[in-house]
ZAMI-804312 format. One record per residue (C-alpha): x, y, z. Coordinates in steps of 0.05 Angstrom, whole numbers, plus 32768, in hexadecimal, padded with zeros to 4 digits. Last residue first. Example, Ala and Ser with C-alpha at 12.3 -4.5 7.8 and 13.67 -1.06 7.14 Angstrom:
<rs>
81117FEB808F80F67FA6809C
</rs>
This chain:
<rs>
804383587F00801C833D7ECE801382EA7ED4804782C47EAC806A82B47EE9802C82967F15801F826C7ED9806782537ECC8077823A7F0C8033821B7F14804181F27ED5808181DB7EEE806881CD7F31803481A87F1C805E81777EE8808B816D7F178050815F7F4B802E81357F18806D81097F0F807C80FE7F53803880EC7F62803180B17F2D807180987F42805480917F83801A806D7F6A7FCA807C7F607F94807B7F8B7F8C80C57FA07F9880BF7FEE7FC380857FEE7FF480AB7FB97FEC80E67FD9800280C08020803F80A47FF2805180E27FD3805380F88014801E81328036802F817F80487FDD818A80437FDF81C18016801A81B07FEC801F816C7FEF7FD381637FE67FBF819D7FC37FF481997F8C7FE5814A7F7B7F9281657F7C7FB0818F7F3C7FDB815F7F217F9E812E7F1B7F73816B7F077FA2817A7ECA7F9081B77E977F5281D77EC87F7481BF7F037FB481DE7EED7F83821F7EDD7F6882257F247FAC82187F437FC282577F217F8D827C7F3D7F9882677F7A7FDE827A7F837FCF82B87F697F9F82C37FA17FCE82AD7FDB7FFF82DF7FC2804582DD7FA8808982E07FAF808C82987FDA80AB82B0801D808782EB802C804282D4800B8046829B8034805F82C38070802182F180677FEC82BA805B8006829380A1800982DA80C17FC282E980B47FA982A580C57FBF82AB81067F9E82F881097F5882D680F07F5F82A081257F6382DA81607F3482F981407F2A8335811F7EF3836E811C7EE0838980DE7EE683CF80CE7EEB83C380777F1783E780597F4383CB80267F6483A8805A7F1F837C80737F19836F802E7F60834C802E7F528327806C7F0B8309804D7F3582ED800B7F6C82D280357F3682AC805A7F168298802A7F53827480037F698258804F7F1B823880537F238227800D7F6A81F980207F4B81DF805A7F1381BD80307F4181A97FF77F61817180357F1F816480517F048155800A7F45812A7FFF7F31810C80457EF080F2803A7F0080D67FF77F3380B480167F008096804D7EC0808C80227E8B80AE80037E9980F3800F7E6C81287FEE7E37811F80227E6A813880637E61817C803A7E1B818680567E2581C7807B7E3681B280C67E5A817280B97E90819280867E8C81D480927E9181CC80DF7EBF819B80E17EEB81C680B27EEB820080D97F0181CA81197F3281B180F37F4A81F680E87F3F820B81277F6B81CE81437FAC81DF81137FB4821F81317FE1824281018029825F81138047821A8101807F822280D98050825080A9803D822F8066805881E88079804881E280BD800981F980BC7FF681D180818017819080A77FEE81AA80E67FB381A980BD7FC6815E80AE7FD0814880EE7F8F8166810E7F70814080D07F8780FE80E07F7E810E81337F36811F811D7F2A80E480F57F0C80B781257EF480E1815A7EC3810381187EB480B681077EA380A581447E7380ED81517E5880E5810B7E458096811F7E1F80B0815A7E0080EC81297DE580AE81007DCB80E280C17DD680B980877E1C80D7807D7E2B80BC80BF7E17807B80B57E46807E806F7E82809480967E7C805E80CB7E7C8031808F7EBD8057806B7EDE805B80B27EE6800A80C47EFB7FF180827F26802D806C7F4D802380B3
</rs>
């Protein structure tokens, strides 16, 4: 599949909009599978894994960030970081809109909503934290970092990270010890 997607990939980076529209069919079922592994993960399935592949679509072919990908992996550890900022900002907007702000929500925003509340719920602590700490392990270890995203975020194997980030399974395992170790103690040493 890497041979026939990073080519189709590079046309469509160059501005081929019929090779954009293969390469979007191509992937879409890939990604489709993967937001519904984040869904899944954080909130059993309460998210709509099609508008956030669709989001993403739209930030990634719509605003330029197709460019940053050079080839099929590549592609999809962007994709992968790309749905976890579009949850980050979307956490941020909903708790603005509590502090008191009259917007209107949608029916995606209110999906969302829960998915961010039942994480909190079940995990002791907030989306924002969370980030924060994930900020500072990529600071100290950005292998263990983009480790974290990808079987965390995306719900993906050890071997599928593995694939994804070029290194081996062992390799994984250890960085997502190490990960959730170090996350462990960043989001406990944080005042209360």
């Amino acid at each position: 599949m890497e041979d026939d997607l990073t080519p189709l990939l590079q046309k469509a980076i160059d501005g081929d909009d019929d090779a954009e529209s293969r390469f979007c069919r191509a992937v879409y079922q890939e990604l489709r599978a993967t937001a519904h592994a984040l869904a899944q993960r954080a909130t059993g399935g309460s998210l709509q894994p099609t508008a956030l592949v669709h989001e993403l679509f739209l930030k990634m072919f719509r605003r330029g960030g197709l460019k940053k990908a050079c080839n099929r992996r590549y592609f999809f550890a962007v994709a992968v970081d790309q749905m976890r900022k579009l949850l980050i900002d979307h956490h941020r907007r909903r708790k603005r809109v509590k502090v008191g702000g009259g917007r209107r929500r949608i029916a995606l925003d209110e999906v969302v909503d829960q998915l961010l509340v039942d994480f909190e719920g079940q995990n002791g602590f907030d989306v924002e934290a969370l980030e924060a700490a994930l900020s500072q392990l990529e600071i100290q270890n950005k292998r263990a970092h983009r480790v974290v995203i990808h079987k965390f975020y995306a719900g993906l194997t050890n071997r599928q990270t593995a694939e994804l980030l070029g290194i081996g399974e062992s390799t994984v395992e250890a960085d997502w010890r190490l990960a959730r170790a170090k996350l462990h103690e960043l989001l406990n040493s944080r005042p209360a």
